[in-house]
C-alpha positions as CSV (number, residue, x, y, z in Angstrom):
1,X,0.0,0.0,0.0
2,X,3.2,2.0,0.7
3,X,4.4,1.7,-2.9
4,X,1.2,2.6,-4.1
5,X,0.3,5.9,-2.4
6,X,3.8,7.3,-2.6
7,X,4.4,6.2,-6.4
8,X,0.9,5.5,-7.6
9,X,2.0,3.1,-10.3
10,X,-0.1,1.5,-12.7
11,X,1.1,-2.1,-12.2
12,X,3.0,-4.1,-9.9
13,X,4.1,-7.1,-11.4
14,X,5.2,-10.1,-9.2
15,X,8.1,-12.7,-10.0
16,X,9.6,-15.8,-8.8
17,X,8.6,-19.7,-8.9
18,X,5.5,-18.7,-6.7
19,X,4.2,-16.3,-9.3
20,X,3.6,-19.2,-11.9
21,X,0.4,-20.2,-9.7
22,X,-3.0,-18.7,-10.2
23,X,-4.2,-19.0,-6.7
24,X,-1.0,-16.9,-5.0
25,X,-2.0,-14.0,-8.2
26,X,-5.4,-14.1,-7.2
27,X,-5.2,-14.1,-3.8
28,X,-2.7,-11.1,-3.9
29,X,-5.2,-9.1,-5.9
30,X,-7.9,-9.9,-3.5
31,X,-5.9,-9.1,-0.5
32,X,-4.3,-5.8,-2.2
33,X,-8.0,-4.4,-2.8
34,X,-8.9,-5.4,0.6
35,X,-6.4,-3.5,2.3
36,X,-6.9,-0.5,0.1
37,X,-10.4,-0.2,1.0
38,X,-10.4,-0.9,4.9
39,X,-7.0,1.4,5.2
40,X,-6.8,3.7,3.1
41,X,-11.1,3.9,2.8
42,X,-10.0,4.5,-1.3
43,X,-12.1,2.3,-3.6
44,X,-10.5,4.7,-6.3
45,X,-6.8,2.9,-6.3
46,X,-6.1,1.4,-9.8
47,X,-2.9,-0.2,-9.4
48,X,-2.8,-3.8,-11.5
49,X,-1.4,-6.6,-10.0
50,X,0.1,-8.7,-12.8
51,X,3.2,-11.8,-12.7
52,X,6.5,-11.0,-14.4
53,X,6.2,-11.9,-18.2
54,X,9.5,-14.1,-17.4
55,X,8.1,-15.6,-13.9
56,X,11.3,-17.3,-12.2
57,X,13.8,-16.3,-14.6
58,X,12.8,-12.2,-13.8
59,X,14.9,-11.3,-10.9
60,X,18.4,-13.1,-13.3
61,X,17.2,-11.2,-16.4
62,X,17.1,-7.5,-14.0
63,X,20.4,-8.2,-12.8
64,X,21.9,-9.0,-16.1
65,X,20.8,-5.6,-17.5
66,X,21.6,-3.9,-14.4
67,X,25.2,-5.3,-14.8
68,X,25.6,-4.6,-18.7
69,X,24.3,-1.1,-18.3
């Protein structure tokens, strides 16, 4: 919720093994939303949740273009 009110990004995407299952995506969502709404009392936050196009393989692909940069 942090990330969201202080950078109000579109979409947060997450990565890792983990990401690869629909539950843990869908239960993030749900959870995200819930907190927004009993914390924040902002049914107005737009923020995606989405899984890293490369799922485990995302955090080794960043820090390969990190280090070539």
């Amino acid at each position: 919720i942090v990330i969201t009110v202080f950078y109000n990004p579109e979409v947060i995407c997450i990565g890792g093994g983990i990401s690869e299952e629909n539950w843990f995506i869908d239960k993030v969502r749900e959870t995200y939303k819930k907190t927004c709404r009993e914390y924040l009392e902002a049914a107005f936050i737009t923020t995606e949740i989405n899984r890293c196009k490369y799922n485990n393989d995302a955090n080794i692909l960043g820090a390969v273009i990190k280090a070539s940069i």
